[in-house]
VEXBA-378710 format. One record per atom (N, C-alpha, C, O): residue in one letter; atom name; residue number from 0; x, y, z. Coordinates in Angstrom, 2 decimals, decimal comma. Each point is the difference from the previous one (the first is absolute). Layout:
<pts>
{pt "A" "CA" NUM {X Y Z}}
...
</pts>
This chain:
<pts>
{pt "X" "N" 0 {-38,07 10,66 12,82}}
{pt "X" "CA" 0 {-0,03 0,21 -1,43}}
{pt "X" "C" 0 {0,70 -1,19 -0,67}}
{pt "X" "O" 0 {0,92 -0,63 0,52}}
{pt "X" "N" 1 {-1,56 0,34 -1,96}}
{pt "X" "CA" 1 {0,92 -1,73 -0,07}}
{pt "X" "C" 1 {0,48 0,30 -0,82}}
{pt "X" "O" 1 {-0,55 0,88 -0,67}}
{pt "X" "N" 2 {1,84 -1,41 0,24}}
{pt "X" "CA" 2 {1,64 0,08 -0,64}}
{pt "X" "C" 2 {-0,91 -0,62 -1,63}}
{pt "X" "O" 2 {-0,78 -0,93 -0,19}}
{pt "X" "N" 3 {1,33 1,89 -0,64}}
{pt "X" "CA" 3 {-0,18 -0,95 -1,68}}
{pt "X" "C" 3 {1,13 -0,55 0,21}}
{pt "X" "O" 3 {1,06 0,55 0,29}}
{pt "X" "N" 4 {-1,33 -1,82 -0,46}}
{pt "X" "CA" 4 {0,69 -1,00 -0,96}}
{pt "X" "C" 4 {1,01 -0,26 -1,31}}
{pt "X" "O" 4 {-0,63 -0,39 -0,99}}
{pt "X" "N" 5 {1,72 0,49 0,84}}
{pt "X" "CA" 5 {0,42 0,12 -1,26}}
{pt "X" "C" 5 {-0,68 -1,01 -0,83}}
{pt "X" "O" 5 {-0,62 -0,87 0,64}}
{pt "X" "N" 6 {0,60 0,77 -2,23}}
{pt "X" "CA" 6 {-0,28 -1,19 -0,17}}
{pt "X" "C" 6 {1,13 -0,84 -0,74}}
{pt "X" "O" 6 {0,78 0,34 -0,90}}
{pt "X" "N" 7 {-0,93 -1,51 1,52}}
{pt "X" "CA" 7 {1,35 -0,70 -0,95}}
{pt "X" "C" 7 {-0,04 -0,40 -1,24}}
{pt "X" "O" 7 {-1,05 -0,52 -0,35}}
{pt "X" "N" 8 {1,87 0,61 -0,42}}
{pt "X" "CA" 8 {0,09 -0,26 -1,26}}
{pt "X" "C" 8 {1,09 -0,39 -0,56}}
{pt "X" "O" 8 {0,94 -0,19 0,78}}
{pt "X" "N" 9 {-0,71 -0,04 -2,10}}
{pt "X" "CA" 9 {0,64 -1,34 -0,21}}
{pt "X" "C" 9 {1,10 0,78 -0,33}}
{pt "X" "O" 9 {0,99 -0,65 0,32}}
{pt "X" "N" 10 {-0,64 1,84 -0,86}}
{pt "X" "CA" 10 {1,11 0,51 0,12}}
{pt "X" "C" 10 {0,58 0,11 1,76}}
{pt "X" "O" 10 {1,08 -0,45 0,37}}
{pt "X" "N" 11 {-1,83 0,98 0,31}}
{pt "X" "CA" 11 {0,72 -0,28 1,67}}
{pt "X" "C" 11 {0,59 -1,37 0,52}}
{pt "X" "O" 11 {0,95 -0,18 0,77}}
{pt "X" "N" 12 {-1,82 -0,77 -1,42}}
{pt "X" "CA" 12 {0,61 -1,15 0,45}}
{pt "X" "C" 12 {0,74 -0,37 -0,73}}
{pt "X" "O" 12 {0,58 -0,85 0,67}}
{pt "X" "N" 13 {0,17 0,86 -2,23}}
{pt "X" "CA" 13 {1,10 0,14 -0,58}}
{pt "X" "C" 13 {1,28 0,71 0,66}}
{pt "X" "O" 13 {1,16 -0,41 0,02}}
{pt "X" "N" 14 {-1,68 1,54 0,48}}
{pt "X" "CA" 14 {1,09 1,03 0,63}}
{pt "X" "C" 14 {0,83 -0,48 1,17}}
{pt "X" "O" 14 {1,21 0,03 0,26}}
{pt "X" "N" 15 {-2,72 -0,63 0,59}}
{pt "X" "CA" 15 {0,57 -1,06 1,32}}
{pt "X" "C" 15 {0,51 -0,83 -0,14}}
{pt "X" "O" 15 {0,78 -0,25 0,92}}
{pt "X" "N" 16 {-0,80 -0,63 -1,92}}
{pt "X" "CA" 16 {1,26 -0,83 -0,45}}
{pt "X" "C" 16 {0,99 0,22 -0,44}}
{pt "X" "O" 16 {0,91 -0,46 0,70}}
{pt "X" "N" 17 {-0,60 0,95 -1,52}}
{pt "X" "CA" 17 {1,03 0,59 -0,73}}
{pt "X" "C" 17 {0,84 1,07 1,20}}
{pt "X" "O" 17 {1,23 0,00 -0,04}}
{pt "X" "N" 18 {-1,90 0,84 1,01}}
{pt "X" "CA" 18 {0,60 0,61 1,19}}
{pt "X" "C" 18 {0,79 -1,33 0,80}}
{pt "X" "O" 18 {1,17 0,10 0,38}}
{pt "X" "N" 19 {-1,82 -1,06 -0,22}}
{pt "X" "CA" 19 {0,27 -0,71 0,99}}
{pt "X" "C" 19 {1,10 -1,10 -0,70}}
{pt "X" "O" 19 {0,92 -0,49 0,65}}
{pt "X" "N" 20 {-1,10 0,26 -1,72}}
{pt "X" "CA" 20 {0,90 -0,62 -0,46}}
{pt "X" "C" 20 {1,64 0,94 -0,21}}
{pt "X" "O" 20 {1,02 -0,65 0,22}}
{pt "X" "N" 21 {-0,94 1,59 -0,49}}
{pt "X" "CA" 21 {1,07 0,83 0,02}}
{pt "X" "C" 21 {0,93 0,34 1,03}}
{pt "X" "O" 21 {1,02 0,65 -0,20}}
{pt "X" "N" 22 {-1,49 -1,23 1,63}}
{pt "X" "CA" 22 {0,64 -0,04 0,61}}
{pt "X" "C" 22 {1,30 -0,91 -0,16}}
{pt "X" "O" 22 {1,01 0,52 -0,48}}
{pt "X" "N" 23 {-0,99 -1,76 0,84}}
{pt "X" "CA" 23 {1,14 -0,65 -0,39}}
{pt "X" "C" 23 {1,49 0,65 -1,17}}
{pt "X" "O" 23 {1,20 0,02 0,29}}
{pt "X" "N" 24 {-1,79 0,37 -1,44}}
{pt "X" "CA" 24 {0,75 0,59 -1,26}}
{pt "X" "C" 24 {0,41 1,15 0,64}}
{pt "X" "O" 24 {1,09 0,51 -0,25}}
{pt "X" "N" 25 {-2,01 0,02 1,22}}
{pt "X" "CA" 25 {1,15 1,61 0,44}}
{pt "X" "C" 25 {0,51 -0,80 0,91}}
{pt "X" "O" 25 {0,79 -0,52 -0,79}}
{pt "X" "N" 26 {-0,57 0,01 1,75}}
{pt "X" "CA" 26 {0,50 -0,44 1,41}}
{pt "X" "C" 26 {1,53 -0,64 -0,58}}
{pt "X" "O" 26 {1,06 0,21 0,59}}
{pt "X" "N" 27 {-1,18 -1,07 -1,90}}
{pt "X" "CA" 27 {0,88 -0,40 -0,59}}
{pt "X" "C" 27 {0,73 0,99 -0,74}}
{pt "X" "O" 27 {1,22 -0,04 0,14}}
{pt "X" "N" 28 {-1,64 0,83 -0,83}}
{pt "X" "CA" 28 {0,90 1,34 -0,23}}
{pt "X" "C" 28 {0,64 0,48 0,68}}
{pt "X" "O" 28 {1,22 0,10 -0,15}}
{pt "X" "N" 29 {-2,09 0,46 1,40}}
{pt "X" "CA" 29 {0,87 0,69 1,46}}
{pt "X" "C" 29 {1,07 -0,69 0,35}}
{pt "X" "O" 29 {1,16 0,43 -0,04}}
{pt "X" "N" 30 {-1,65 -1,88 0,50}}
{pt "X" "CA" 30 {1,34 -0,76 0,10}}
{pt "X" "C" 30 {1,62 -0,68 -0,84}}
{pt "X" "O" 30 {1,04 -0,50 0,45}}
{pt "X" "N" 31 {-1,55 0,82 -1,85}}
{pt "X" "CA" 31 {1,24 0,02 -0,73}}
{pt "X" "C" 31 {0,53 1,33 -0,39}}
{pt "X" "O" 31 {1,14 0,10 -0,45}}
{pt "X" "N" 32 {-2,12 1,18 0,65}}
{pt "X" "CA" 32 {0,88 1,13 0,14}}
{pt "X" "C" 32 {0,70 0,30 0,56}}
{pt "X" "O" 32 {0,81 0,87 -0,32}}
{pt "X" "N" 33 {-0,84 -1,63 1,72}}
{pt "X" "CA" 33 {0,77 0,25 1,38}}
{pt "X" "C" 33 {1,01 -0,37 0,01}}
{pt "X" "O" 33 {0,86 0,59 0,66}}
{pt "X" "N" 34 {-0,55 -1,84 -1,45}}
{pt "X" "CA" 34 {0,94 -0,93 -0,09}}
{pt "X" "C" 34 {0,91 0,47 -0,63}}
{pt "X" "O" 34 {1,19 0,10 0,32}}
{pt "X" "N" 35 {-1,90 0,32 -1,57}}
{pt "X" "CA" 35 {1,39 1,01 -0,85}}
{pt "X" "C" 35 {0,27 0,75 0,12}}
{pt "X" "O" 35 {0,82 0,46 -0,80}}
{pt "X" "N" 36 {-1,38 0,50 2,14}}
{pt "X" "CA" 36 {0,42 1,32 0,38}}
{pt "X" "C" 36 {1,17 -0,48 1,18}}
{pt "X" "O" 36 {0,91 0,67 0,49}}
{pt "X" "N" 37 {-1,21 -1,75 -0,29}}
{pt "X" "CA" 37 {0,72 -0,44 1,29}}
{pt "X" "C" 37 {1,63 -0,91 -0,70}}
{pt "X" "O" 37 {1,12 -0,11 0,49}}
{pt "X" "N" 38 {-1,66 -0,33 -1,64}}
{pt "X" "CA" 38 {1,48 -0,48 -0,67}}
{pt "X" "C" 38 {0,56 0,71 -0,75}}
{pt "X" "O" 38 {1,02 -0,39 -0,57}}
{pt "X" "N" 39 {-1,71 2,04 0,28}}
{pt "X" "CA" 39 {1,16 0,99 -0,77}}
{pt "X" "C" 39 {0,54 0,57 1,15}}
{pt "X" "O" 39 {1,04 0,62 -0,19}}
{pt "X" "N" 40 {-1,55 -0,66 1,57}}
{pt "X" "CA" 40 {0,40 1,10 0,33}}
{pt "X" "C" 40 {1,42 -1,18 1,13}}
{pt "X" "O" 40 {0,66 0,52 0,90}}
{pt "X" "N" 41 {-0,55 -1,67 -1,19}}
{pt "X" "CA" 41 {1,19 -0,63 0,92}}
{pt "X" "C" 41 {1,35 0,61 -0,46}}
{pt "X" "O" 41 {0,70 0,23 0,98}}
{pt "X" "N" 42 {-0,02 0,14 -2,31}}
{pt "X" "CA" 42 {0,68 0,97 -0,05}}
{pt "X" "C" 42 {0,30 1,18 0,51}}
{pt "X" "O" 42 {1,00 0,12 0,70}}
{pt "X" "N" 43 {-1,76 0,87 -0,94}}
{pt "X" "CA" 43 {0,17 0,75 1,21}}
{pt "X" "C" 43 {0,01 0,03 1,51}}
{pt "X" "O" 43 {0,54 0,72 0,84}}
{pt "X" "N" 44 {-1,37 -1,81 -0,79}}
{pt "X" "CA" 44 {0,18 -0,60 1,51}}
{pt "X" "C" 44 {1,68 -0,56 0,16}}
{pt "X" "O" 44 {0,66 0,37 0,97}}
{pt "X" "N" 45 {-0,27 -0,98 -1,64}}
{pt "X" "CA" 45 {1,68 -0,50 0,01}}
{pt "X" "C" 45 {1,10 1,45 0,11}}
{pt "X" "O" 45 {0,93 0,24 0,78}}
{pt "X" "N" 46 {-1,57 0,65 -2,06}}
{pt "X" "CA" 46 {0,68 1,43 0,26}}
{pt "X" "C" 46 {0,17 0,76 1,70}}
{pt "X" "O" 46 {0,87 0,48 0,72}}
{pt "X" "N" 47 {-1,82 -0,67 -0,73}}
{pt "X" "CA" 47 {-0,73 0,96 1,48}}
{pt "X" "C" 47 {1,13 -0,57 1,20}}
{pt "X" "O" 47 {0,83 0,66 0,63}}
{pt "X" "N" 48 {-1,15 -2,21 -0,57}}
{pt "X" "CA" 48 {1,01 -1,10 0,67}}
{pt "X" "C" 48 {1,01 0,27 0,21}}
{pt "X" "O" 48 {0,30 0,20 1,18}}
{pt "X" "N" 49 {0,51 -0,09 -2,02}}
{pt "X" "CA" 49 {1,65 0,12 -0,58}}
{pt "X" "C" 49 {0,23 1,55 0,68}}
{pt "X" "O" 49 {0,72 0,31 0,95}}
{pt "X" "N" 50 {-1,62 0,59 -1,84}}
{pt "X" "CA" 50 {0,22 1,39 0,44}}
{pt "X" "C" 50 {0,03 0,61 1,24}}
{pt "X" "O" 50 {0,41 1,15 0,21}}
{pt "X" "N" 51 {-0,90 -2,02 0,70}}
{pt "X" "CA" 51 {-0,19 0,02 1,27}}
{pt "X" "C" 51 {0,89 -0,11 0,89}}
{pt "X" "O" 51 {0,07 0,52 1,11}}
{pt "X" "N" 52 {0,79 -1,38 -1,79}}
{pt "X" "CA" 52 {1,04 -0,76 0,68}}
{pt "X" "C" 52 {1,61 0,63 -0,29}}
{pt "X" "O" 52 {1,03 0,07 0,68}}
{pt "X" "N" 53 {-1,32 0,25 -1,75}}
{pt "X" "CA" 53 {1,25 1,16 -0,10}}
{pt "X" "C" 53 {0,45 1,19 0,87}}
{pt "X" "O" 53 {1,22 0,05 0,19}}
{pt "X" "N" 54 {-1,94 0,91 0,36}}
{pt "X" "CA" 54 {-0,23 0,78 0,73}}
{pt "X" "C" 54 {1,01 -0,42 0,93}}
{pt "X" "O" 54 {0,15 0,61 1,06}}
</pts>
């Protein structure tokens, strides 16, 4: 039995770009979210440290 075909159109191939281009802009998000989750949280990391050591 043979498969229909989607057909392409110029909104799909807008979409495929614009999909494919968006990568980078999230990858770069992810990676400066991380960063500032990772430089608020060195304080409490110093807390944790200290607190540790008291005991």
């Amino acid at each position: 039995m043979p498969r229909n075909k989607r057909q392409i159109t110029f909104g799909h191939i807008v979409f495929n770009v614009l999909y494919t281009l968006a990568f980078p802009a999230i990858a770069t998000f992810a990676f400066l979210y991380t960063v500032i989750v990772w430089v608020f949280s060195i304080p409490s990391r110093i807390i944790a440290f200290f607190g540790s050591k008291i005991k």
